[in-house]
C-alpha positions as CSV (number, residue, x, y, z in Angstrom):
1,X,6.3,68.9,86.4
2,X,5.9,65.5,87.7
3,X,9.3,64.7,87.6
4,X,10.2,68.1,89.6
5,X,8.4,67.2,92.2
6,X,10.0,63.6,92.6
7,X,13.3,65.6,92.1
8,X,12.0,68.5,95.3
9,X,10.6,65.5,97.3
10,X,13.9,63.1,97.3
11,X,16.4,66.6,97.8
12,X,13.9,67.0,100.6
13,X,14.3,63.8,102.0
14,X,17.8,63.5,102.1
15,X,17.8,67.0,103.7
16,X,16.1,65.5,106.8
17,X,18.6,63.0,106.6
18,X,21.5,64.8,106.7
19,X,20.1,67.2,109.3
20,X,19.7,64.0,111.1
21,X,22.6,62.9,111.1
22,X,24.4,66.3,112.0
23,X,22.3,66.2,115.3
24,X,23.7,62.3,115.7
25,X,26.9,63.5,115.4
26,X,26.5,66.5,117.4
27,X,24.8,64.7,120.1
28,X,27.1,62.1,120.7
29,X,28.4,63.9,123.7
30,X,25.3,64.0,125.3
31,X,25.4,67.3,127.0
32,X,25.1,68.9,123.6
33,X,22.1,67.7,122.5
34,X,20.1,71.0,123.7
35,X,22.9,73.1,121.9
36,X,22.2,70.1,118.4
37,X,18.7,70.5,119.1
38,X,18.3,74.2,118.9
39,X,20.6,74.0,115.7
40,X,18.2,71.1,114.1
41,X,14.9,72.8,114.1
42,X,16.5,76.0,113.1
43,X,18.2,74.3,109.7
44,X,15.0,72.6,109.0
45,X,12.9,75.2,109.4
46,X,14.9,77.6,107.2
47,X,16.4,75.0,104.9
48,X,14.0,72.1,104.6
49,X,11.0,73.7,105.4
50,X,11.9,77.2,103.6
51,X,14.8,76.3,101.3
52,X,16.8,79.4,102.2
53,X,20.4,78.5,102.6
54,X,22.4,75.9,102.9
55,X,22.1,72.7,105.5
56,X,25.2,72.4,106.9
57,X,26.3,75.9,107.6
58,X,23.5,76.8,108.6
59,X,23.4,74.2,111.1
60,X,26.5,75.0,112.7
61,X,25.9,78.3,112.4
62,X,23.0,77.7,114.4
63,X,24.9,75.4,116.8
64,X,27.8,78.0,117.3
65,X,25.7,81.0,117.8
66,X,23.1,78.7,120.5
67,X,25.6,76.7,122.5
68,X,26.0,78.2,125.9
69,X,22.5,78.8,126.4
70,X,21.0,75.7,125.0
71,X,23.8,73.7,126.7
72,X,22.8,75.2,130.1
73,X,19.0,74.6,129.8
74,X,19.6,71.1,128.5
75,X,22.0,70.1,131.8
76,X,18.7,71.8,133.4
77,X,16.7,69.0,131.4
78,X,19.2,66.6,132.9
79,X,19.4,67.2,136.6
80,X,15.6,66.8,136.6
81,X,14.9,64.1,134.3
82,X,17.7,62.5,137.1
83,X,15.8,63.5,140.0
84,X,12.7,61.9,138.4
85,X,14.8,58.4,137.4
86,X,16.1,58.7,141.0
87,X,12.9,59.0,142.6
88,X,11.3,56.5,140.6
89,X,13.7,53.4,141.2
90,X,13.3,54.3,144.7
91,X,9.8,54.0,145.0
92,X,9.8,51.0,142.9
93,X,12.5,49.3,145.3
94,X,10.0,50.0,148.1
95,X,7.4,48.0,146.5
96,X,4.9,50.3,144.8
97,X,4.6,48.7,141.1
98,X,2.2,49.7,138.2
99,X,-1.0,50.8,139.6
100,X,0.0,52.5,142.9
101,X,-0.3,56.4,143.3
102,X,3.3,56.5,143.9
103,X,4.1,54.5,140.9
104,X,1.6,56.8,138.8
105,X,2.9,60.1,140.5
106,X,6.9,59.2,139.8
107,X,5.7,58.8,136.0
108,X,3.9,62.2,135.8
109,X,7.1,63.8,136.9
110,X,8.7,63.6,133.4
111,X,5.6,65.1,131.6
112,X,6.9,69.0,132.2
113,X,9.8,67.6,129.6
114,X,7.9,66.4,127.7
115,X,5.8,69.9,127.8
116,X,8.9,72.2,127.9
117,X,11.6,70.9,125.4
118,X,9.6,71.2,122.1
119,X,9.1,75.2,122.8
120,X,12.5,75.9,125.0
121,X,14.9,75.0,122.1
122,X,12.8,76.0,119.0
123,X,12.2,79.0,121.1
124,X,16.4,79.6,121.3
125,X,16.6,79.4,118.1
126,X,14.8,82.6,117.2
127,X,14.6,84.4,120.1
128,X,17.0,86.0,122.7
129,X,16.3,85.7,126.6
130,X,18.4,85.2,129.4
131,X,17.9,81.0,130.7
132,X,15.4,81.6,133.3
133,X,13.8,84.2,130.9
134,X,13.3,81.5,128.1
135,X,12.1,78.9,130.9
136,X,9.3,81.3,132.4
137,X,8.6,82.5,128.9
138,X,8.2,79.2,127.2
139,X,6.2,78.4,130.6
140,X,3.8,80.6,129.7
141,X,3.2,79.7,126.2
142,X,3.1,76.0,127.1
143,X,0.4,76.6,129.0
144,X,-1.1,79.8,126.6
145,X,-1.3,76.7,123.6
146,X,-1.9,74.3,125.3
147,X,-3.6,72.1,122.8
148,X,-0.2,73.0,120.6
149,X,1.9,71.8,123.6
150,X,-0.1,68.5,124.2
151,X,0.0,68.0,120.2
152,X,4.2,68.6,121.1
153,X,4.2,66.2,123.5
154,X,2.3,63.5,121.8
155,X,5.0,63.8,118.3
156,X,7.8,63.8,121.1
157,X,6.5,60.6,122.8
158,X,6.1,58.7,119.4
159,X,9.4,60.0,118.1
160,X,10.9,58.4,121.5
161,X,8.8,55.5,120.8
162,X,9.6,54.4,117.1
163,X,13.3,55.0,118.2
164,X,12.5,52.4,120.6
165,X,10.9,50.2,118.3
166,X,13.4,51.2,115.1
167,X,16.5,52.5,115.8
168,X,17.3,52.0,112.2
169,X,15.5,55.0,111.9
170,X,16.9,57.1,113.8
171,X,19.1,59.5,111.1
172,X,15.6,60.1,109.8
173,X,13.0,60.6,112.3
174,X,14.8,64.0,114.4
175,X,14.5,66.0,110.9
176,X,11.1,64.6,110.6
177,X,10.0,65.7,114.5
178,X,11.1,69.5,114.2
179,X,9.5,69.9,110.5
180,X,6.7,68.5,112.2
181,X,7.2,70.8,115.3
182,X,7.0,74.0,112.9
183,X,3.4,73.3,112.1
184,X,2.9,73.7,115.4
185,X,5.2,76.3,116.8
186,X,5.9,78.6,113.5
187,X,2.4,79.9,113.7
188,X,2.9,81.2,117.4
189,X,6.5,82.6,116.7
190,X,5.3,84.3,113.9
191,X,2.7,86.0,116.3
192,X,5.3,86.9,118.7
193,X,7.9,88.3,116.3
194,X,4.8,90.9,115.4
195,X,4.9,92.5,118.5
196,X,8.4,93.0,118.2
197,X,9.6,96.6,117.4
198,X,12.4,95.8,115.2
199,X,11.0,92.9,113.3
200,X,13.3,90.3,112.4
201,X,16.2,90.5,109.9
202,X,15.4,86.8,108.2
203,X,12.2,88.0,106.4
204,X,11.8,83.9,105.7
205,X,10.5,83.7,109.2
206,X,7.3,85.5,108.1
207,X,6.8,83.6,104.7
């Protein structure tokens, strides 16, 4: 028994890495990264997390069947986390350092993505909605759970942090986030998808 567990534990481990290294690769472009992220938490979530499936068809299966919207929203993510960088260096080049209001109030600009991207790409994932749909839905439930969402936004800031500090651990740490994520967000799906009249075809949602 002991050793089973060993055995479950390492195959689980180099699951995350794997899935970690797809989203590297699937990244690289940059503007993908919404369409990889969608596809990441929904191979973990069924194949780490669940173990239905396999890990890399089922990631670009997720990729492939996500890529127009995610790619959309994320280029959304873009254009404002650009705005925010822009306005930022301005008011910096105008003289207002660390510990003015400016300064404080061009730093509070980025925490809506930091709010919004843990829910809008899990959310893609399972659900269907048209882009400003998903953003005004996932609005709401950002600010429905909002001790979830600040949880969210806590895991994403150290997860950009450690890859700060340790790159080197980069192939591991995305897997890591989204299993993570699912403690948090699965629950709330899992409500959602109750409501539904049809239910969902992948009864491993509801396990």
């Amino acid at each position: 028994m002991k050793k089973s567990r060993i055995s479950e534990a390492l195959s689980g481990l180099i699951d995350l890495i794997v899935a970690g290294l797809l989203w590297l690769l699937c990244s690289l472009p940059v503007v993908t990264i919404g369409a990889a992220s969608t596809a990441l938490y929904y191979a973990v979530n069924k194949c780490v997390r669940h173990n239905r499936g396999r890990l890399t068809p089922t990631f670009f299966s997720g990729f492939r069947s996500n890529f127009r919207q995610a790619t959309v929203l994320w280029l959304l993510f873009l254009a404002y986390a650009a705005v925010g960088a822009a306005d930022a260096y301005a008011i910096r080049t105008m003289g207002f350092g660390p510990g003015t209001v400016l300064h404080s109030l061009s730093i509070l600009f980025f925490l809506p993505l930091l709010f919004f991207f843990p829910w809008v790409f899990a959310f893609l994932s399972r659900f269907e909605n048209t882009v400003a749909g998903t953003l005004k839905f996932c609005g709401w439930l950002a600010l429905r759970y909002f001790g979830r969402t600040l949880l969210l936004a806590l895991e994403l800031a150290g997860f950009l942090l450690i890859v700060w500090l340790l790159p080197s651990l980069l192939p591991l740490l995305p897997a890591a986030f989204c299993l993570m994520m699912s403690l948090s967000i699965e629950p709330v799906f899992k409500t959602l998808q109750q409501d539904l009249p049809d239910g969902n075809a992948d009864t491993w949602y509801n396990e």
